[in-house]
N, C-alpha and C positions, 0 to 999 in steps of 0.2 A: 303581325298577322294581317292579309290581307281580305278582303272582302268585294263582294260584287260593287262596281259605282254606277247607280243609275244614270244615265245622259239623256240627251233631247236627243230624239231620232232624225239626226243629220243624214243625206244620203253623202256614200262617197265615193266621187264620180271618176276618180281612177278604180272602181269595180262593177262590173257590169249587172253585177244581181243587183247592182243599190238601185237602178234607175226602175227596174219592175218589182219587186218586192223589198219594202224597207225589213230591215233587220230587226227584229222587238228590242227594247233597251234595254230589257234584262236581261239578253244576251250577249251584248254588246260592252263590257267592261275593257277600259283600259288600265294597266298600272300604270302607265305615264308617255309621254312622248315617244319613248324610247319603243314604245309597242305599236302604238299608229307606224313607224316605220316599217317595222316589220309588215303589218298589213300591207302596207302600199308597196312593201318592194316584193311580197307573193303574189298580190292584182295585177299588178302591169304585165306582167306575162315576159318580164324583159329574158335575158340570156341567161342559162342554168347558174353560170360562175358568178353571175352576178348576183341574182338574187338570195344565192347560197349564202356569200358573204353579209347582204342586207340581214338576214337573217341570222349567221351565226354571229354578228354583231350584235342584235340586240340581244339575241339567246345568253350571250354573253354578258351584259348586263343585267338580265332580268333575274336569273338562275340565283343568286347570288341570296336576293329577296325572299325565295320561295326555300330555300330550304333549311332555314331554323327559325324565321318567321312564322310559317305557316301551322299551328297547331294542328295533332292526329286524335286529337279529342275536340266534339264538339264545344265550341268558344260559351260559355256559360252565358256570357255577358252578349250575345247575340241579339239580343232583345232590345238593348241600348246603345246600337252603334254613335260611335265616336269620330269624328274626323280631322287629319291633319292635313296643313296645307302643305301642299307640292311646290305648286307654282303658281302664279295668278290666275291664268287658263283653268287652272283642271286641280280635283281633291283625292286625294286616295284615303279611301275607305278603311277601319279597323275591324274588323269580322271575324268571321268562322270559315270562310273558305275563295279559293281564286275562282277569279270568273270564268262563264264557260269560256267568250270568247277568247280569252288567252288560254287556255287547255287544247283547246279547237286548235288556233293557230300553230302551238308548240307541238301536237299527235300527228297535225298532218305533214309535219317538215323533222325531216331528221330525226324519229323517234331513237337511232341508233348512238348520234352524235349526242345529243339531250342525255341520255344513259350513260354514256363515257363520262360527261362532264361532269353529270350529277355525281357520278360512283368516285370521282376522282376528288369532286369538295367534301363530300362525304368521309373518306379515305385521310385528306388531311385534317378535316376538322379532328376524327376519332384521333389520329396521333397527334393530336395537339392538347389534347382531351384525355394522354394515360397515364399523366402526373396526378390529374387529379381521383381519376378513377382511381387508382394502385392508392391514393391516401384515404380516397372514401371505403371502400373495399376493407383499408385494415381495421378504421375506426368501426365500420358493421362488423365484424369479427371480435374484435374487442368489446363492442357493446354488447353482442348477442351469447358471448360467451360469460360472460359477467353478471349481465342482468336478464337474459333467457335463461338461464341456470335454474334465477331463484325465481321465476314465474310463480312455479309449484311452492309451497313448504319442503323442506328438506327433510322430515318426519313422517312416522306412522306411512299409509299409505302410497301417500305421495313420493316419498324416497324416494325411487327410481323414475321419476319425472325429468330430470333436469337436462337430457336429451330432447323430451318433446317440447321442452317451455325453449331449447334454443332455438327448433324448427319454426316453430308459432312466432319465434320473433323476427326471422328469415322471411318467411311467409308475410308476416304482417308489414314488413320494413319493403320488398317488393312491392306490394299491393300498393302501397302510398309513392315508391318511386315511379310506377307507373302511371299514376293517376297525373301526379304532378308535372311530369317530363312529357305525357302529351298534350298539355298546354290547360291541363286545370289550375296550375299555379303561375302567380306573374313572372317568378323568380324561374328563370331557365332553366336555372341549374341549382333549383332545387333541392335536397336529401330529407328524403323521408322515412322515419323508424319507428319502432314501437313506443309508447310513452311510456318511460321509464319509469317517471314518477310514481305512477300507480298502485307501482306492484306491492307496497302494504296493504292495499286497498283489497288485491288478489288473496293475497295469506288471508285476510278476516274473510272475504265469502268461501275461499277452501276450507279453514279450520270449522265455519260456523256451519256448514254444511256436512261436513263429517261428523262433528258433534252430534248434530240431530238424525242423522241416519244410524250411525254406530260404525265404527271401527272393523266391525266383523263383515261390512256390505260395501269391498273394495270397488266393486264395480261399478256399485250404483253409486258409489259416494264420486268418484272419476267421471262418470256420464252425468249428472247432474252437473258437479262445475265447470267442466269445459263446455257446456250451456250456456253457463253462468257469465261465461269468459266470453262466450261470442253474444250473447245478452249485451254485455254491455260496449262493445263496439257498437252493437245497432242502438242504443241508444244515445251513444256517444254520436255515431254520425248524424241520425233524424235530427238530433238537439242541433249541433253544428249546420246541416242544413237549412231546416227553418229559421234559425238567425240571419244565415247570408241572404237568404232567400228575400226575408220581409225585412232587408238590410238594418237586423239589428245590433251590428257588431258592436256601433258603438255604446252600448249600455254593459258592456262587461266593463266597460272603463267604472262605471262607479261605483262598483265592491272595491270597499275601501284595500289599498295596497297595501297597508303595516297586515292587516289579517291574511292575505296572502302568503306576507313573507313568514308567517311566524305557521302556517299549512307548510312552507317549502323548508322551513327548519326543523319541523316536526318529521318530514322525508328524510331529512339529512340525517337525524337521530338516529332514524328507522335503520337508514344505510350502514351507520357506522356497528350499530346493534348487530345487523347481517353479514358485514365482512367476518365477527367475532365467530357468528355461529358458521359460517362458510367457513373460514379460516379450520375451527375446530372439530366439526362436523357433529357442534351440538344441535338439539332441536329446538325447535322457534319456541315452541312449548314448554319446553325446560328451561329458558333465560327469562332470571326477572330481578329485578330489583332487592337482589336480597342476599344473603351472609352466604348461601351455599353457592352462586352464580359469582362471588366473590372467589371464593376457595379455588372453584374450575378453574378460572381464568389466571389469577395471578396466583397460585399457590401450589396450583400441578405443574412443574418445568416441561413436561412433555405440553402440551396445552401452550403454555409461555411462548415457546419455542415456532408454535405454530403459526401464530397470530404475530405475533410481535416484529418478524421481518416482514411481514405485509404491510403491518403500522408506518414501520419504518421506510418502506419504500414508498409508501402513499409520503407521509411527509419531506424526504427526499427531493421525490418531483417537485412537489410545491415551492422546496428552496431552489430549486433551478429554475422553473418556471417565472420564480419572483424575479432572479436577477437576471434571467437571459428572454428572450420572447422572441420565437419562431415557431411556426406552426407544423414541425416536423419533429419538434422535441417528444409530444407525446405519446406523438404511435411510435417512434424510433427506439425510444427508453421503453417501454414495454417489450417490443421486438427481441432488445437487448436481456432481458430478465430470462426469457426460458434458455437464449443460447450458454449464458452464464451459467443456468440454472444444469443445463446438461452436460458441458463441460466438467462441471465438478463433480457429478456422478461418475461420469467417465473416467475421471482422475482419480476416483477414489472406488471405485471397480464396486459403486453400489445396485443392490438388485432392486428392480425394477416393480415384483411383487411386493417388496417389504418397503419399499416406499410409500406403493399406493397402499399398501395395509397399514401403515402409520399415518396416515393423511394431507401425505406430500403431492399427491394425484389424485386426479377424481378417480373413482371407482367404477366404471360405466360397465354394469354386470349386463344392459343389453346395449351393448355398445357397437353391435353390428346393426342396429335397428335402422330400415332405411327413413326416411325425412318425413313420410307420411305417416308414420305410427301413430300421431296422435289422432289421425281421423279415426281409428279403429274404435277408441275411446267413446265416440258418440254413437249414442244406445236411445233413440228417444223411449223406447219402451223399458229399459232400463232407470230411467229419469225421475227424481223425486219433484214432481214438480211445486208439492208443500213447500221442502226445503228450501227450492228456488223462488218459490216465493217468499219466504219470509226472509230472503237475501234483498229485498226489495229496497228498504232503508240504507244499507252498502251503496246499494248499487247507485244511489240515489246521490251520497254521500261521495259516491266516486264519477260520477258525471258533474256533481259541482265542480270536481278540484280540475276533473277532465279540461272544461269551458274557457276556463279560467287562463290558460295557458297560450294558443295561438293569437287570441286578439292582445298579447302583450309583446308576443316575439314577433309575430309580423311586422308592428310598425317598427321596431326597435332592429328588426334586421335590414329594413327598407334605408332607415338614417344609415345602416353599417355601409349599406351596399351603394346608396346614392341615388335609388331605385323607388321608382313611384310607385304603389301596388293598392288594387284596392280590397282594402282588408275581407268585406264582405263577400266579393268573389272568391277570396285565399279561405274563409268559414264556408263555402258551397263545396270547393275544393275538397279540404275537411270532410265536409259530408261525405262526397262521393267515396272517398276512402274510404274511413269506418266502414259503412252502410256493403260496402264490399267485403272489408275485411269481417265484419260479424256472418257474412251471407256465408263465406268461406272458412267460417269455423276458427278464427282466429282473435287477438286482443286487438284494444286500441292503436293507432298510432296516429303521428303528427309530425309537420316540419318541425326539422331541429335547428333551431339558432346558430349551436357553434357549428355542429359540421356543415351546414350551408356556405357560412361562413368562410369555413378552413378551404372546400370544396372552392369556391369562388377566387380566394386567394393564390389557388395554385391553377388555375386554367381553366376551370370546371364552370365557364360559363354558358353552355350551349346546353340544349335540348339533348341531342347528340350526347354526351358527358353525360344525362342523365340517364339517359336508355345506358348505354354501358354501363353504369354503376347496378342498372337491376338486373345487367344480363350476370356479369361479378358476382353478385350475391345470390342468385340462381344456379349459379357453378356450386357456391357454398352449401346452398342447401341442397344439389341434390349430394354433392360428396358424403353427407351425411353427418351424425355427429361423434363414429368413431373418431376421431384425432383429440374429442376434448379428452381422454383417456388418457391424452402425455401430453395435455397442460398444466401447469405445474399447479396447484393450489393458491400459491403465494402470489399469480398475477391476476386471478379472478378475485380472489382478498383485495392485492391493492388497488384493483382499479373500483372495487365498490367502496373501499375507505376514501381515495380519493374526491370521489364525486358526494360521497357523505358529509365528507371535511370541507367541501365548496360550500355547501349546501346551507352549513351550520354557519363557517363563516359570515354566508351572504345574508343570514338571516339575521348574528347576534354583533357581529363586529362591524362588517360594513355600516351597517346601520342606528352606532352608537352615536354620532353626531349628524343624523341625519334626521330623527326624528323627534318628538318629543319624549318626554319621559313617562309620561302614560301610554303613547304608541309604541315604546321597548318593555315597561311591562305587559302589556296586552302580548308583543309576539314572545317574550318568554314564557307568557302561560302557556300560549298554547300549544307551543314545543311540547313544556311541562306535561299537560295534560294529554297529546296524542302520545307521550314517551310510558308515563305511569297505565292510563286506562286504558283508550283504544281511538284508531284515526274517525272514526267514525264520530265517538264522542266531542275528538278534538274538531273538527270541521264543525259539528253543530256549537260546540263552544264558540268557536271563531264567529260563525252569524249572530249567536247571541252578542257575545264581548261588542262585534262594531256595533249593534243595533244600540246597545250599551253607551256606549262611545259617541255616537252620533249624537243620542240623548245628551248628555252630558255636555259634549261641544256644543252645540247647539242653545243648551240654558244659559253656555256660558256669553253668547251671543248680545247684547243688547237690541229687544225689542222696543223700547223707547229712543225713537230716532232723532224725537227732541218734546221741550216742554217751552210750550208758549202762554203768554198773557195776552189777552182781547186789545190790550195797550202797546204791544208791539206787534202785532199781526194783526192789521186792519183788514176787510176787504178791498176791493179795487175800487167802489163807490166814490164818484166824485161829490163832494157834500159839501155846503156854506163852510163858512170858518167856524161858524158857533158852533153848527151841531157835529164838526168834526172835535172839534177840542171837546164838548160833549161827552162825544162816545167814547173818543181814548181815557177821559176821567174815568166812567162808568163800567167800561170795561175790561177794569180792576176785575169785576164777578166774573169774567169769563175768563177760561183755562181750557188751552189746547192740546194737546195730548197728540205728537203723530206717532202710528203705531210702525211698525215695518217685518219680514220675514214671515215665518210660517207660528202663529200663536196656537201651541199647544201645550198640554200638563207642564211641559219644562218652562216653559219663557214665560204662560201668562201669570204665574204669580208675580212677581217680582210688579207685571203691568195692576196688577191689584194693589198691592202694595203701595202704592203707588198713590195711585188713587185716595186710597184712604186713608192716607198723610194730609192730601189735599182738603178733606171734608171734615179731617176729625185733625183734634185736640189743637195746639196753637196757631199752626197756618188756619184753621178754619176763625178763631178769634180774632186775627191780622186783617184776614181779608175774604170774608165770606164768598164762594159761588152763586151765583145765579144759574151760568152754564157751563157743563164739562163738552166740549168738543173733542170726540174721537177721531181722527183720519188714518183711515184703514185704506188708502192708496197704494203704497209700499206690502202691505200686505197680503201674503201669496194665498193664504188657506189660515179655515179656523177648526176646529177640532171640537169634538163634545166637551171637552173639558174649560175648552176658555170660553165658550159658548156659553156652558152655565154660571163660568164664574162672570160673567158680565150681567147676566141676568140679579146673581147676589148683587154688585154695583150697582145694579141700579133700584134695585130695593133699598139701599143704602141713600144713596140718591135721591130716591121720590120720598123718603121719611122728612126728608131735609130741604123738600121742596126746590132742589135741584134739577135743571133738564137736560137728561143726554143725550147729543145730538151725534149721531154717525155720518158721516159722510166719505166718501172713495169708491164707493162702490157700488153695484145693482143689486134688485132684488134680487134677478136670474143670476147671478156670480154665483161660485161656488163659497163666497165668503157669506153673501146674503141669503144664502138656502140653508148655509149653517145656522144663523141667528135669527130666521126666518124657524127654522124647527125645534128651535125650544122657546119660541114665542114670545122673542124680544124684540122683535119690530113692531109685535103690535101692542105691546104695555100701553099702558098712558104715562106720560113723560117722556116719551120717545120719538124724536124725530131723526130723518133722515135727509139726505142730501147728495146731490150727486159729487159736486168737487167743494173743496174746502172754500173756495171764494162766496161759494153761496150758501154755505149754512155759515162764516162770520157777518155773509150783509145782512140773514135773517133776524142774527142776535143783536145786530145792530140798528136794526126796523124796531125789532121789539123794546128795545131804550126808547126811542126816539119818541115809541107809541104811548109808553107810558109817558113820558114827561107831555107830551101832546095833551093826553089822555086824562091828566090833572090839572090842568087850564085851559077847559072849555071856554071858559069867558073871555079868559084874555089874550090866547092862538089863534090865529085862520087854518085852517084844514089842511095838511099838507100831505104832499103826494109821492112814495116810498118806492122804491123799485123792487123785483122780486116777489118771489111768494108773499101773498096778503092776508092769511089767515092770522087771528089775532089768538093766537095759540095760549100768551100768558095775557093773563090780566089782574090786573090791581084793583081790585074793588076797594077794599080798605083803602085810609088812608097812607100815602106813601111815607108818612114818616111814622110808620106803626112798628118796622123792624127796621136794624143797620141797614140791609140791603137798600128798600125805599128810601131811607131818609137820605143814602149817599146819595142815589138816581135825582133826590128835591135838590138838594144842594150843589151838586155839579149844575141840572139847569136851570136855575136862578143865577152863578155864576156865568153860565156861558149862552144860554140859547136865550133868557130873558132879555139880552141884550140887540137879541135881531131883531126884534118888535117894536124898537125907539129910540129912531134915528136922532141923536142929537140936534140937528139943525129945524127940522119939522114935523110935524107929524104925519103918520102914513096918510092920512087921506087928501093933507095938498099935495104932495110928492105926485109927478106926472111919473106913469110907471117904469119909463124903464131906467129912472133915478132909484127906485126903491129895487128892483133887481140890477144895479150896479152897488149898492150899497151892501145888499146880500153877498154878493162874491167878493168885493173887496174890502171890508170893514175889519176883517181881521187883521191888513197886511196894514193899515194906513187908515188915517180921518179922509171920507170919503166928503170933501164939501161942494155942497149944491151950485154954489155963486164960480167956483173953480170948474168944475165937472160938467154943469150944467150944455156950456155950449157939444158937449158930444155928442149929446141926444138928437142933433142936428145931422149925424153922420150916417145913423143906426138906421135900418130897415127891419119892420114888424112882420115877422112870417112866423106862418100857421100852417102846421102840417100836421096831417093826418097820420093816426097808429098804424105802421106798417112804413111808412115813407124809408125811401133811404136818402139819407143826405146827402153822401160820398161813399166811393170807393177804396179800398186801399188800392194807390199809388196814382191814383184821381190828382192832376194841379189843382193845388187851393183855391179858394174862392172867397174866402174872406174866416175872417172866427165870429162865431156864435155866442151869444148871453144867451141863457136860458130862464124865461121866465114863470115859465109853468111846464109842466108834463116830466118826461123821463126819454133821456137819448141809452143808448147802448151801443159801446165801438168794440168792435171784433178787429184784436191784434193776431194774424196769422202769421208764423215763422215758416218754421222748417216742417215739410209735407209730414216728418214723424215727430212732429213737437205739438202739443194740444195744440188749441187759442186761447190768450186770456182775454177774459171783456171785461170791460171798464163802462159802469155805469152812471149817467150825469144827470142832477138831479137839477130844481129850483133852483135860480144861486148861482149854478156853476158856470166855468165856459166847457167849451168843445171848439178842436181845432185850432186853439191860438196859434201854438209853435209851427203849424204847419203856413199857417197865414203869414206870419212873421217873419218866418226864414225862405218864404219860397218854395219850397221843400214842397215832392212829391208827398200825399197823404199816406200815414203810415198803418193807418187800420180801416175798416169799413163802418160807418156809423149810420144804425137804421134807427127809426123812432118809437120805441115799444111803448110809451102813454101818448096817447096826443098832447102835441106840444105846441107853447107862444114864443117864440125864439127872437131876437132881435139879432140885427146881424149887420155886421162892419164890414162888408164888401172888400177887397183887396184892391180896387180904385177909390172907394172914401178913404181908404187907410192913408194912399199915396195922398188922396188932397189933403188929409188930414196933417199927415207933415207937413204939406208946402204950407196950408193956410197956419196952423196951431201949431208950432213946433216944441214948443216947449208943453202941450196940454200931451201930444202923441208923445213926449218922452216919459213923461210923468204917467199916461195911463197904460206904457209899455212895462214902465218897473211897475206895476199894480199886476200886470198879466203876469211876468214872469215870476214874481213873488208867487204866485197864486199855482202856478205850472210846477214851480220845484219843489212844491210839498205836495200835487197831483202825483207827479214822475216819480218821487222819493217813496210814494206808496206804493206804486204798479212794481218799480224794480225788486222793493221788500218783498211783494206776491211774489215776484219768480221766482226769487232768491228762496220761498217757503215750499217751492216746488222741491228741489234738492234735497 
């Protein structure tokens, strides 16, 4: 398809109007090189012969373009044009129509030659085009005879319908070839027909609307469902419509597929049920599961006789179809059944009334009815529009099953065909049909998969090809439906057993290693249940069954993504060596819990459960909590139901003097406005947090505070990064429960030892000996008479809350001791990967490895306390080797020692990302 290409208003100076009026650029469209020729060889004004041929040269090229490119339906997708490239110069345009200026050019040259040429590609395109047409043609004949038939019920009323349900599907099978073929669909060569599947859908609004009017109100009960029937095209199309429209195609994708298939095996039932009653010319009404529907069928020989070679030829084809595959086997073997079928009449000199009066023929008592008979039908004053409306639930039932069916054959005929198509236009597409066909008093329809297909396969790829196929079936319908009169019974049988026996297949056998064994009982129910009750029930069954189902999968899910101890998932805190071995003792009490997926009635038990393993009976006597860490990161949405059960947990909880701390998430989430509404953010005992790194460095403050917090006498004041609220407190003494006495005992073990240096005591130590003793007393004897001369290297800087030190990828400058305050390095990866920070306290270094190796800096590091930093410059370093070489190797393995259990903890944070 081509479209206008806007250009810069160039003037051009081989044409004399360009030098006093430029041309507007919207006027102005090239399709390519090959058309500025043309222009320049009309401007010059040269010799007739000449520019004749300038011009049928490029007419000759262009032509080619315009005529099964150009769609005669406005381009849907006009609103979003597309472009591909030409050539480097110049873009040709994807649109809804050619430019003026080549219209302009081709009207005023040769409109006569243009007309030859065109009627001449025209001409051969269509015979190129009558393999396919002559096979589309006989499959619309075939379909419309088959399944137009049983539009109607074959009973009571309806009886003599089976002529106008073939028109309506003539009718309805045009409407869509036309829609498609002038460029509503990607697919050229398109075929569009009635939706077959339906038509159980059809029998329950005809039976349930006769029912309620009464048997005795032919007319009204007639004019009401041919309503009914164009009812549901127009909401077939609106629905299809507005999906393209607000391109929602792709959400049909996630109704679950086994429930589908076992709606398309409940069809297939249906079918197989209706060839029986077709075959016999029982009523829909009279077949049912039961001892007398038995007797009919296999115990009357006349009955036997009827059905049974239809049986037989439906399964037939199928064993030919299995061994042989060409796509001429099954209109050709149909073709073959009536000629057969009449020759043995002929040979056996049988009459042609006692035929169709034994059920060998249809009966078509108004079988000279021309094609529009069925408009006569519609009566709106006639119209029960009660009844029509209490078809609303059908109808409702049959626009699901409707929907359901193009956004799966579209992409699935796109992979067939090699053919890129965008589904949501192919759903606008859709609309426009239906919304026509219901306007025009007729049923659903839709692209069909296989014959698009078959169509494709034999030539039927142009536009062209598809106008001939609706002008073919235009023929058919006006001939009328006398001729179904002398088809024989036994080919409208097989070709509905056929498609039944696909049907069934596809749903129970194809599918027996395909799916699990819950998703093959799920589609056998509901076979089961549209076969025994009604499609209606079975469709609602099917939405129940997956909502079922989903449940289920779903519980079966693990929402605990993992379970941590405070002793192997530290924060990023860089901390002394005491009070790091410290906290990993102590936080034994702390259990992390990450939660993940969508937590509702199915998945959050199991996360309770859970839980109160954790607080009760022998894990609680092992190793009592202090803190339960939630991380609801991973987690999509919460539900009322887990909502309150967390609420129980933490009543559970705070009896136990437990604290639950949530973190991953905001208040404003839709996870935090769930537990925000049943008024579990604001308990007491409840804290929050934004990422997991910082509610473990709070639980890790909160250690630190307590062991502080019982040696006033004998601690100096120490300075904590992160939120500073002193949330728990120990008043009592801390060896009054397990919990306290563990917290006394780990720091007397470990943190009592940072307050007495072996060699001297803190108040002769010049200070930046007692903060090298701090950072490195874990790794090694830190001695003064050894160490001493380094303090000769260092530089005392003081910077203020806010400073930055470095940038990431900043050159080093030296590494940092820290003697007081709090540093903070922001590690940034990838533009969609957070940052983790890494907090450095009293104690610690910052920066070694980047001083060390050279190395650009690999995070940003700003100063959130005011901080006394001492600092080993990257030129002392160097003196420091040349003069002390053996002091800078020995306080190199002090730094690195000290860096791979730094490193060893930031990797374990990412790695708890995951």
């Amino acid at each position: 398809m081509l479209a206008r290409q806007s250009a810069p208003n160039t003037p051009n100076p081989a044409s004399p109007a360009s030098s006093s009026s430029p041309t507007p650029t919207a006027e102005r469209p090239y399709a390519d090189s090959r058309l500025a020729r043309l222009s320049e060889a009309r401007a010059a004004h040269v010799s007739s012969s000449t520019a004749g041929l300038a011009v049928e040269e490029a007419r000759a090229e262009i032509v080619p373009e315009l005529s099964e490119s150009v769609p005669l339906l406005a381009d849907l997708e006009a609103a979003h044009p597309s472009y591909r490239t030409v050539d480097s110069n110049q873009l040709t345009a994807c649109g809804k129509r050619v430019g003026n200026g080549v219209l302009a050019a081709l009207k005023k040259r040769s409109w006569r030659e243009y007309g030859v040429k065109t009627s001449r590609e025209v001409a051969a395109t269509a015979l190129r085009s009558l393999p396919a047409v002559v096979l589309g043609t006989l499959l619309n004949i075939l379909d419309g005879v088959s399944y137009g038939m049983i539009i109607f019920p074959a009973s009571g009323v309806f009886a003599n319908l089976g002529g106008s349900g073939v028109s309506m599907f003539f009718v309805s099978a045009i409407i869509s070839q036309l829609v498609y073929s002038a460029g509503g669909s990607g697919f050229a060569g398109a075929n569009g027909s009635m939706m077959i599947e339906v038509v159980p859908f059809f029998h329950i609004l005809a039976n349930s609307i006769a029912a309620q009017i009464g048997e005795d109100k032919a007319h009204e009960i007639i004019a009401t469902t041919v309503v009914a029937f164009a009812l549901s095209s127009i909401l077939t199309g609106l629905t299809f419509f507005l999906l393209g429209a607000l391109r929602l195609g792709a959400l049909i994708g996630f109704f679950p597929r086994h429930i589908l298939v076992g709606c398309i095996g409940g069809v297939g039932v249906f079918l197989i049920i209706t060839g029986l009653t077709v075959s016999t010319r029982m009523a829909d009404d009279d077949f049912a599961l039961n001892l007398a529907t038995f007797k009919f069928l296999l115990l009357n020989a006349h009955n036997l006789v009827l059905w049974v070679p239809a049986l037989g030829l439906a399964a037939l084809l199928r064993v030919i179809t299995h061994k042989y595959e060409h796509q001429l086997i099954f209109p050709i073997y149909f073709l073959i059944i009536p000629i057969i079928f009449y020759v043995v009449v002929a040979a056996a000199h049988l009459d042609m009334g006692v035929l169709r009066r034994d059920g060998w023929l249809f009966d078509m008592g108004t079988s000279r009815e021309p094609w529009y008979q069925f408009y006569s039908y519609f009566d709106f004053r006639a119209t029960n529009w009660a009844a029509l409306w209490s078809t609303l639930p059908t109808q409702f039932a049959l626009l699901f099953f409707n929907i359901l069916h193009p956004p799966l054959n579209v992409p699935a005929l796109a992979v067939s065909l090699n053919h890129n198509v965008n589904t949501d236009k192919e759903l606008v597409a859709h609309g426009y049909s239906n919304l026509l066909a219901g306007a025009l008093g007729t049923v659903p329809n839709y692209l069909v998969y296989v014959n698009t297909l078959l169509f494709y396969r034999v030539g039927g790829e142009t536009r062209t090809a598809g106008f001939l196929l609706a002008a073919a079936t235009t023929i058919l319908l006006i001939v009328g439906t006398g001729p179904i009169a002398y088809i024989p019974v036994m080919v409208v049988g097989a070709l509905i057993f056929v498609l039944g026996i696909d049907l069934v297949k596809e749903a129970l056998w194809d599918t027996r290693h395909r799916v699990s064994r819950m998703e093959y009982i799920t589609i056998a129910s509901i076979m089961i249940c549209m076969t025994v009750w009604d499609f209606v029930i079975g469709v609602v069954f099917g939405i129940v069954v997956s909502c079922v189902f989903f449940v289920v999968q779903s519980s079966q899910r693990r929402s605990i993504r993992a379970l941590h101890t405070g002793e192997t998932v530290m924060s990023t805190v860089r901390r002394p060596g005491t009070h790091r071995a410290y906290i990993r003792e102590v936080s034994m009490q702390t259990a992390i819990l990450r939660l993940q997926g969508f937590l509702f009635f199915g998945t959050i038990t199991h996360v309770e459960e859970t839980i109160l393993t954790l607080v009760e009976g022998p894990a609680w006597q092992r190793n009592p909590l202090r803190f339960l860490v939630l991380d609801l990161a991973l987690v999509a949405g919460v539900d009322m139901s887990a909502a309150e059960a967390f609420v129980r947990v933490q009543r559970i909880l705070a009896a136990r003097r437990v604290v639950l701390v949530f973190c991953g998430f905001a208040v404003e989430s839709s996870v935090g406005k769930a537990l925000t509404n049943v008024g579990l953010l604001e308990m007491e005992g409840v804290e929050l947090f934004s990422v997991l790194n910082d509610a473990l460095e709070w639980t890790e403050n909160v250690y630190l505070r307590a062991w502080f917090a019982s040696q006033k006498a004998q601690s100096p004041a120490v300075v904590l990064p992160g939120r500073q609220d002193l949330m728990i407190s120990f008043q009592e003494s801390l060896s009054t429960t397990p919990r306290k006495a563990h917290l006394l005992e780990a720091g007397w073990r470990t943190i009592a030892r940072d307050h007495s240096p072996p060699q001297a005591p803190s108040a002769d130590a010049p200070e930046p000996f007692n903060t090298l003793v701090k950072a490195f007393s874990s790794y090694g004897p830190v001695d003064r008479q050894q160490y001493g001369p380094l303090i000769a290297y260092l530089e005392r800087v003081s910077v203020p809350e806010g400073a930055v030190l470095w940038h990431q990828d900043d050159q080093p400058d030296g590494l940092y001791l820290v003697e007081s305050g709090v540093l903070r390095a922001v590690y940034k990866f990838h533009e969609h990967t957070p940052p983790m920070e890494e907090s450095m306290v009293a104690g610690t270094l910052a920066g070694e490895l980047s001083a060390l190796s050279g190395l650009s800096r690999n995070a940003t590091c700003i100063v959130e306390r005011q901080a006394v930093l001492w600092k080993l410059s990257t030129d002392n370093l160097r003196r420091l080797e040349a003069e002390q070489p053996q002091l800078a190797r020995e306080f190199t393995r002090l730094v690195l020692k000290a860096a791979k259990l730094d490193y060893d903890i930031l990797i374990s944070a990412l790695a708890t990302r995951q």
